[in-house]
N, C-alpha and C positions, 0 to 999 in steps of 0.2 A: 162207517166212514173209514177206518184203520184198515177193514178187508180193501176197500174200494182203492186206499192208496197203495196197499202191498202190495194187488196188481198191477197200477199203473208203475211199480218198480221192476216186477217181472216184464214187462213192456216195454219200460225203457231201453235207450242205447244200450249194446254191448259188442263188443270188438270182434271183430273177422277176419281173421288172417289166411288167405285162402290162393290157392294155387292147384290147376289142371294139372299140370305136369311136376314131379318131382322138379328141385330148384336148389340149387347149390351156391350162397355167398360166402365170398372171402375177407378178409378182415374183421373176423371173430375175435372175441376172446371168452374166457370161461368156457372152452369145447373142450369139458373134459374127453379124454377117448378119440376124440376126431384130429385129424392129423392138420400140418400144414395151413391152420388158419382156416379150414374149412370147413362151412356149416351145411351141412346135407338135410332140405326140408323136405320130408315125403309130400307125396300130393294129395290132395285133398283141403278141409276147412278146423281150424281151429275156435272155442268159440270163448270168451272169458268176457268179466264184469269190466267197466272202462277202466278199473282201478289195478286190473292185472298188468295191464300194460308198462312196463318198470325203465324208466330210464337209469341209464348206468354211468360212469363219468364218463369226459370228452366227449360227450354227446352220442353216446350209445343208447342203442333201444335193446332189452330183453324179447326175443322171441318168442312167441305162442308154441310151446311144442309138447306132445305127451309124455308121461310122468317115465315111459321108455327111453327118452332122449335127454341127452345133457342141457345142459342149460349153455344158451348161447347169447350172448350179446354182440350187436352188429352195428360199426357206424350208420348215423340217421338216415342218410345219404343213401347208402346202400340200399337200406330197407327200400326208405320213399322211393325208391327210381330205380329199383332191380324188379326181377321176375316174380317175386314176393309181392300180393295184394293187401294191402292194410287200410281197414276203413270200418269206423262208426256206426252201426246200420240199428236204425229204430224198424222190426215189424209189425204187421196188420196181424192178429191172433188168424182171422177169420179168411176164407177163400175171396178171389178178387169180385167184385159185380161184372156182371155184362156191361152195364155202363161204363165200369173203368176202363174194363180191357178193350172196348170199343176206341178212348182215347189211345191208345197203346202205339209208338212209333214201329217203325223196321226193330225186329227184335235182330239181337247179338251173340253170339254161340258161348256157351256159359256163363258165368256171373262178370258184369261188366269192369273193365279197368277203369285205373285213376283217369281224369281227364289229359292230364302228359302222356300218358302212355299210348294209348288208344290208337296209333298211326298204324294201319298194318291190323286190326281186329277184327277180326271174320264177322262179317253179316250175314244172315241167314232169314230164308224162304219162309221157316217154321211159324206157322202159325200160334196162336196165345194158347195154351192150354189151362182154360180158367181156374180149375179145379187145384192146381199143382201150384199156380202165383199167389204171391204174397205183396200185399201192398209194401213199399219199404221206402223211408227216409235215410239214404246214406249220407251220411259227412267223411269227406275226405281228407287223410292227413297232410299237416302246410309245416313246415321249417320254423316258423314264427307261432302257431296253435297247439292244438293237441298233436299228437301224442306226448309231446314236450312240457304241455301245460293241461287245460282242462281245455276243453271245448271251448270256443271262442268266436267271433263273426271273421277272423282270419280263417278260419275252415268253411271249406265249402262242401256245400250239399245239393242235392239233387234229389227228384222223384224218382221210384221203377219199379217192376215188378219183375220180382225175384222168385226164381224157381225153387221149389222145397220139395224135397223128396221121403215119405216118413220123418216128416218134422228137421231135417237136416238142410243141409244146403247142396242143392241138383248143380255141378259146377260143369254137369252134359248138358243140360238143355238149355233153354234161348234165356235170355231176359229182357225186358222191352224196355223202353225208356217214354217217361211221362212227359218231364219238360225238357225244354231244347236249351235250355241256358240255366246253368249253375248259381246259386244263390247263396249268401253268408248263413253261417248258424244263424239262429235267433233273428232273421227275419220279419218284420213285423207283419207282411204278410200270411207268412205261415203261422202266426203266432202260436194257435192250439196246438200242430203238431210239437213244438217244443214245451210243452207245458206236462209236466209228467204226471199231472193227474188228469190229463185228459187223455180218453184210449185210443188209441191209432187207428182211425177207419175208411173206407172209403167216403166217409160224406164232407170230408177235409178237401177233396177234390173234384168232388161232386155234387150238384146241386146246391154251390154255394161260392159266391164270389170273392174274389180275394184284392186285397187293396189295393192301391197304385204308387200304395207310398215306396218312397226309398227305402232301400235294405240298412238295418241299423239293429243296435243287438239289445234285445228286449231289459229295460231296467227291473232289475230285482227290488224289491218289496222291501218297505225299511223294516229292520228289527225289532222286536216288538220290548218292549221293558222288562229283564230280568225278572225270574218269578221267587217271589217271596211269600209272606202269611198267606195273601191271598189268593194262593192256589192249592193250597192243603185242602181246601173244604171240595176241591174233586177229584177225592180218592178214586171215584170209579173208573175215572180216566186212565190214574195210573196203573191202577189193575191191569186194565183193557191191554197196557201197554206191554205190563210185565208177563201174562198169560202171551201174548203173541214173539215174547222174547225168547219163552219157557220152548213152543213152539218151534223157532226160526235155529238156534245155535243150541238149545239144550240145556239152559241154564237162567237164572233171575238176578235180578237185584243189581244187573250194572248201573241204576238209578238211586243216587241218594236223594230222596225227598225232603230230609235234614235242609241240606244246601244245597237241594236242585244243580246235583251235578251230574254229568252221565259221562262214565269210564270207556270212554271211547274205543281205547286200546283192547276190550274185551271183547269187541266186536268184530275182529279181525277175521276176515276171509267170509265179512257179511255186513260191508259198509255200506251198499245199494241201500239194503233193506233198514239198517241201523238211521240213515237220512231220512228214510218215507215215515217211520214210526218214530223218530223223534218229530219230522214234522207236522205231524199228525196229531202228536201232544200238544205240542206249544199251540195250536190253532185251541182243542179244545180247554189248553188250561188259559190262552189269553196272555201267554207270558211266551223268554225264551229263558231256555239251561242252558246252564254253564258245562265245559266239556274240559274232559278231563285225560290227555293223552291226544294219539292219532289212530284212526283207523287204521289200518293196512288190508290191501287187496286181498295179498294170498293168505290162504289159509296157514293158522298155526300150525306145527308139527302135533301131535299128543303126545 
């Protein structure tokens, strides 16, 4: 059960910053080195957990950039509505079916823009090259959702099939698009694909029908009652947890069993994974931990 949700955390949403052509915004700041307010992004894809993504004050976003480049922060604005791609993208592990790619609209010459932008984006002849698509649930970022906040039914999302090249992102070849109209996160038609223990696949849109109800954002699950005595009698649980902690960061015991707390702040630059494996406790101890700190995306220094 703990292997089965660690993958659906490798699986999950993670952030894509991504641009064909190098791309240059102004109104930076933190550009150490960079001249005149100016942030020069190479082209290509950046790839991080949703938790990389850093807002900065006045409504600054941190940009995705390699550990070569200074650290830039750019009004929201900028980002969302310049030559800069940013967007949420849950993938398919596995190559698309003939059946999906059958659904497949006029594909789009490399990886598609936000829906604002898209006036003026090259459509192309090329046919689906099955073997190279990725089934893919993109959410897009809103003013009001994420990147600002956490993903929310203010972001919107779409189906596609997305080009991958040696497991990267193909930002040359086409991408196709599944549906014709954009739909809120959390959906309740899509419901599985937002559910991150379930695995992203083709039979999500395939061979299986989807409701007609209105789009609304799926209610989370009440909390379950703090764990106390009687979770202690399932050490093997906690084991299971601490061996896959040993595992994940290199280290044990950010769990006090005492007083079922978990030191959150330990788990820094591995809070995807730090959620699937505390969630994965609490189902099998029947209880919820108390938490101790905050996670942070990026990685500590050593």
């Amino acid at each position: 059960m703990m292997l089965l949700l660690l993958a659906a955390a490798l699986d999950w949403f993670h952030v894509y910053q991504y641009t064909p052509k190098a791309a240059a915004l102004r109104g930076c700041s933190e550009c150490k080195g960079e001249p005149d307010d100016l942030c020069e992004v190479r082209a290509g894809a950046q790839i991080r957990s949703l938790e990389e993504v850093r807002s900065g004050p006045a409504g600054r976003l941190h940009l995705l950039r390699s550990k070569a480049d200074p650290d830039c922060a750019v009004p929201a604005k900028a980002l969302l509505h310049g030559p800069l791609e940013l967007a949420a993208v849950r993938l398919s592990r596995a190559a698309s079916s003939a059946a999906l790619v059958e659904r497949a609209a006029r594909g789009v010459k490399g990886w598609p823009r936000a829906p604002p932008k898209r006036k003026g984006q090259e459509l192309t002849e090329e046919r689906p090259q099955r073997s190279a698509l990725r089934l893919a649930l993109i959410c897009w970022p809103s003013e009001q959702g994420w990147p600002r906040a956490a993903l929310d039914s203010s972001n919107s999302c779409e189906w596609w099939l997305l080009p991958l090249k040696e497991g990267e992102p193909d930002l040359a070849a086409a991408s196709f698009a599944l549906t014709e109209k954009a739909f809120a996160f959390g959906d309740v038609r899509w419901a599985r694909a937002f559910d991150p223990a379930v695995a992203l696949d083709d039979s999500l849109l395939v061979g299986s029908a989807t409701q007609s109800a209105p789009a609304k954002a799926i209610a989370a699950p009440a909390p379950p009652v703090r764990c106390g005595d009687a979770a202690r009698s399932r050490r093997a649980a906690v084991e299971r947890f601490e061996q896959w902690e040993a595992q994940i960061r290199g280290a044990r015991r950010s769990l006090d069993p005492a007083s079922w707390t978990l030191d959150a702040a330990s788990w820094s630059g591995h809070c995807q994974e730090m959620d699937v494996l505390r969630a994965a406790l609490e189902q099998q101890l029947g209880c919820a931990l108390s938490q101790q700190g905050s996670c942070n995306g990026a990685a500590r220094s050593p």
